[in-house]
C-alpha positions in Angstrom: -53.8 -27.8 16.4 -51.5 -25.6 14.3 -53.3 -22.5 16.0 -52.8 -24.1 19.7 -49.1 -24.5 19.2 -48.6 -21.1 18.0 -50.5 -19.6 21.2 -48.3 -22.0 23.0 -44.9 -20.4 21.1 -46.1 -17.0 21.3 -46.9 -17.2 24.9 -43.7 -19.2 25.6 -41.4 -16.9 23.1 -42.8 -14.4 26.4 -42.0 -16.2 28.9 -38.5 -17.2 27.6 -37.5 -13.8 26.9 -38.5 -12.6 30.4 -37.2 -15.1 31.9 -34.1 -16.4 29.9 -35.1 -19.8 29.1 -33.9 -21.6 25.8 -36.6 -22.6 24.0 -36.4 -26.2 23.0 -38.9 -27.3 19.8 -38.7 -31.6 19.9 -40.4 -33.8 17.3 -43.9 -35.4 18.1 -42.5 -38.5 16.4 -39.4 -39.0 15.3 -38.0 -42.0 17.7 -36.0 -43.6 18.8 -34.1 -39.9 18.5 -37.1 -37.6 19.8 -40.6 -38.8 20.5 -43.5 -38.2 22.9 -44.6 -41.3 24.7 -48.4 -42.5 25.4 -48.1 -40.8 28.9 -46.8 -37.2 27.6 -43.0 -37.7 28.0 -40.8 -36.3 25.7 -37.8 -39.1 25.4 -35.4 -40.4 22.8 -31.3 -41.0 22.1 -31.1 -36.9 21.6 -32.6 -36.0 24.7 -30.3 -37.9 26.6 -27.6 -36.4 25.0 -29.1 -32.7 25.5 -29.4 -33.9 29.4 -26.4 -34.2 29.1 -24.8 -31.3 27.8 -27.3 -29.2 29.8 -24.8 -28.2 32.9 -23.2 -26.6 30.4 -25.7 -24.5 29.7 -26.4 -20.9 31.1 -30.2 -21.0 30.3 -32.8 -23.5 31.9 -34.2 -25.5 28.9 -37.9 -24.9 28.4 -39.8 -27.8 26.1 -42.4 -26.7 23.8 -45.5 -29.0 22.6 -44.2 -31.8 20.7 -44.9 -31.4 17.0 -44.0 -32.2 13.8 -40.5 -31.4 11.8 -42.3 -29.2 9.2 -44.4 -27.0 11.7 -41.2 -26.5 14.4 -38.7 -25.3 11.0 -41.5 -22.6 10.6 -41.7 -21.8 13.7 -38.0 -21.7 13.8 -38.1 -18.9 10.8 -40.6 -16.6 12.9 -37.7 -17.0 15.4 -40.1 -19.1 17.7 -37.5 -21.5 18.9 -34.3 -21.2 20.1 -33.1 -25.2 19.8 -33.8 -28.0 18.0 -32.5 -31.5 18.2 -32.0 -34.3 15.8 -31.8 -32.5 12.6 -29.4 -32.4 9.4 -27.6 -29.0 8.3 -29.7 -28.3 4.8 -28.5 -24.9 2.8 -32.0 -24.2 3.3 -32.1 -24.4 7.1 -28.9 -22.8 7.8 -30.7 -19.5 6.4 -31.5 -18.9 9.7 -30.4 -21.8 11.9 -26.9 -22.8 13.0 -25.5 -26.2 13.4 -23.3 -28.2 15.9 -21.4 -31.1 14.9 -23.1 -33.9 14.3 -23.7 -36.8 17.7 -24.9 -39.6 15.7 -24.8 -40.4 11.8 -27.7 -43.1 10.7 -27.8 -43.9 7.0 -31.7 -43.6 4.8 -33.0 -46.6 3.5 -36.1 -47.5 1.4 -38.6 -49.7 2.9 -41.3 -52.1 1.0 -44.0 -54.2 1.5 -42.4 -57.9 1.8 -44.9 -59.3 -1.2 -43.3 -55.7 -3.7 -40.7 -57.3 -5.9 -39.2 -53.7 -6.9 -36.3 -53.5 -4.8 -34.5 -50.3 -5.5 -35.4 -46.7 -6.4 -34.9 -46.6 -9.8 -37.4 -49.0 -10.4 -40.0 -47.1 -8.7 -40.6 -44.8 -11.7 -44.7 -43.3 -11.7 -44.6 -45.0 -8.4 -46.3 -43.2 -5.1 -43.3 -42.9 -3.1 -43.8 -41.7 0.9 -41.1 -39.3 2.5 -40.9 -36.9 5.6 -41.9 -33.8 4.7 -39.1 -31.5 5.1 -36.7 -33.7 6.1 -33.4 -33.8 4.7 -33.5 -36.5 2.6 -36.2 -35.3 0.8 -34.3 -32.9 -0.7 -32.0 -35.4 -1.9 -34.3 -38.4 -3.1 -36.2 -35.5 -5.3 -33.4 -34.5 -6.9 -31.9 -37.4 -7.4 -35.1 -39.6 -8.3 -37.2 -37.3 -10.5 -39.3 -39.9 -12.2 -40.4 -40.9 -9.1 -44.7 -39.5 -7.5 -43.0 -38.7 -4.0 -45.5 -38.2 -1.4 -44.6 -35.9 1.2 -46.0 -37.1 5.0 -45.5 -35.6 8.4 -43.2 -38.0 9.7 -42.2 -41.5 9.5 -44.3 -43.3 10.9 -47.3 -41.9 8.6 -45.0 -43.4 5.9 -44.8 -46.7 7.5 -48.2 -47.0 8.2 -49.6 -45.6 4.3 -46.8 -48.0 2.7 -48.6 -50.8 4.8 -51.6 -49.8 4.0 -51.1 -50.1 0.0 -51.3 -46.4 0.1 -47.8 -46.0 -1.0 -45.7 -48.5 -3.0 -42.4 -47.8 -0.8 -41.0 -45.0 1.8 -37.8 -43.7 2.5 -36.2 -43.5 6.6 -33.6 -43.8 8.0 -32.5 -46.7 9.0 -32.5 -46.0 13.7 -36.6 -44.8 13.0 -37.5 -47.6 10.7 -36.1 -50.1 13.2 -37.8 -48.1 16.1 -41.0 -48.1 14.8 -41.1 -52.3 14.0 -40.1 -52.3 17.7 -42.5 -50.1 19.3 -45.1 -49.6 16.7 -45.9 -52.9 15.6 -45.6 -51.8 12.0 -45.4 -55.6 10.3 -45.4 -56.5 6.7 -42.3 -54.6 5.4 -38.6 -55.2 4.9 -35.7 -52.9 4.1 -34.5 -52.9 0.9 -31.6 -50.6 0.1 -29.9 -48.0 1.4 -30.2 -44.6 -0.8 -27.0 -43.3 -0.9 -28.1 -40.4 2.1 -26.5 -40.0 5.7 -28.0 -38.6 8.5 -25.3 -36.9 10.3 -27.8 -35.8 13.1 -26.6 -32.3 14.8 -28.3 -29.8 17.5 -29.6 -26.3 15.9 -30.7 -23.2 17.0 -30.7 -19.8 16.2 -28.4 -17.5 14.1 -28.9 -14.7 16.6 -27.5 -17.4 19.6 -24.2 -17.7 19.1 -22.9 -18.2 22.3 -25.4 -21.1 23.1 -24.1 -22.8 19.8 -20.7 -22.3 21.5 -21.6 -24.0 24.9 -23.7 -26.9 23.2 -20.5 -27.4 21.2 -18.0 -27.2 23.6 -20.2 -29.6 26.2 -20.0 -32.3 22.5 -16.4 -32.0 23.0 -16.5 -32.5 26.5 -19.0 -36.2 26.3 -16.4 -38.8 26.0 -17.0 -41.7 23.4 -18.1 -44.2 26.0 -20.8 -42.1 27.4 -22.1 -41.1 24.2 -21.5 -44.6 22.4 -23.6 -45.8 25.6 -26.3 -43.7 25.0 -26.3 -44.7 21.3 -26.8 -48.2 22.2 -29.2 -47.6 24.6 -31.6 -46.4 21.6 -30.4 -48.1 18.2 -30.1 -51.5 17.6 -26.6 -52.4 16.0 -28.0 -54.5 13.4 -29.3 -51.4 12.2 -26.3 -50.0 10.9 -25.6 -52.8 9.2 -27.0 -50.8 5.7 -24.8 -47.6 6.9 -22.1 -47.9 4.4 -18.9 -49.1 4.9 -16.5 -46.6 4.0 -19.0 -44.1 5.9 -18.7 -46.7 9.3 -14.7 -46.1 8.9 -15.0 -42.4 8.9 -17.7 -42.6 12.0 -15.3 -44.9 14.2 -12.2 -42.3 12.9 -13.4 -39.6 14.1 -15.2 -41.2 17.6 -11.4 -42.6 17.9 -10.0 -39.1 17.0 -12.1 -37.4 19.6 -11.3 -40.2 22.6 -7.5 -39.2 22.1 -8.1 -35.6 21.9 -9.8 -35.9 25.0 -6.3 -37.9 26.6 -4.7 -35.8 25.0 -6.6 -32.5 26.7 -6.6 -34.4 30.3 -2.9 -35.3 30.3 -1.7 -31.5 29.4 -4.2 -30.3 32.4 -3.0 -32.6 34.9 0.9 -32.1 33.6 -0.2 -28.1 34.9 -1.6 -28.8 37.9 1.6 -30.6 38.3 4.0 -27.6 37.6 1.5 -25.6 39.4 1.8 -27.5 42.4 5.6 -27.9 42.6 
């Protein structure tokens, strides 16, 4: 598989350079952000947003085979793909990948089986822990829980899935996939039991040596209002789960959405006040 999608990059890596395309590297499964559906499609919260932002692109935007986190970030080294979506700045990744701000900010929880009395981290110690591999958080919950046998999987739901299997005595998510997945994957048996302490402050990223498309993905972030983009949040997370985001964290989110709607009055008044002068 791993030898298929590199035939696919290399190919496409052609194509895109001949034909200016931006080469776009989504997650297999990683919903409700970015996922491919049983018929193919690629979907999720930060496609919509990309859709978005794309008439403010110069480049058509060319998706490459679904896979998972870990395989697109090397990819992304060889200089493979030009954009990725959904991901958290890491010191690591911004060795060769640059960052817009963030669209959405989810908090990472840990999840047990309902009959596992153990309900935080630290009392975990020896136990088989799951976590993305490569993901952000793993970074964190490494660190911060040494004690711990973490078990690094290619995405969520193989987390989900081990933990309810017995395979694993808890797994670490965020909070938007967890709730996805007991939607649309019927994973059953398992509750969430604390947040960690990590945000997700999800941005866009793509490569160092594109600049000026890390200036038009920003600049078409500034231009999304907070309606639009609060809709399309909605349209993908249920609110009751943010209710583990924490609180002081939730204040900050709303400041800034609220800081960004008056920037954008602010932006429309001063245009129209010189179209007025203009005009007179």
């Amino acid at each position: 598989m791993k030898l298929l999608f590199s035939l696919a990059l290399f190919f496409g890596s052609v194509a895109s350079m001949a034909e200016g395309e931006i080469r776009f590297a989504p997650e297999k499964d990683y919903g409700p952000f970015v996922y491919q559906t049983a018929d193919g499609k690629v979907v999720g919260l930060s496609i919509d947003i990309l859709e978005a932002l794309k008439p403010g692109l110069d480049s058509p935007v060319q998706v490459l085979p679904p896979q998972s986190l870990a395989v697109i970030l090397e990819a992304a080294k060889r200089g493979e793909v030009d954009l990725i979506s959904s991901l958290r700045p890491t010191p690591e990744r911004s060795a060769y990948l640059a960052f817009t701000s963030p669209y959405v900010q989810v908090p990472a929880v840990l999840v047990v089986r309902k009959s596992f009395s153990p309900s935080k981290l630290s009392d975990l110690s020896g136990q088989r822990v799951a976590v993305g591999k490569g993901y952000a958080v793993e970074a964190f919950v490494r660190q911060t829980y040494p004690n711990l046998d973490w078990q690094a999987v290619p995405d969520d739901l193989t987390a989900l899935q081990g933990l309810m299997a017995g395979k694993y005595q808890a797994a670490v998510a965020d909070i938007a996939s967890v709730s996805h997945l007991l939607r649309e994957k019927q994973v059953k048996g398992i509750t969430v039991s604390q947040a960690v302490g990590f945000d997700y402050p999800l941005s866009f990223a793509f490569r160092k040596s594109l600049p000026q498309l890390g200036r038009q993905l920003e600049a078409g972030l500034q231009r999304l209002d907070v309606s639009t983009r609060q809709g399309i949040i909605n349209r993908w997370i249920d609110a009751s789960a943010l209710e583990y985001e924490d609180q002081r964290r939730r204040v900050l989110r709303w400041a800034g959405l609220l800081l960004s709607a008056l920037a954008a009055i602010v932006l429309t008044v001063s245009y129209l006040r010189r179209r007025e002068k203009g005009s007179a």
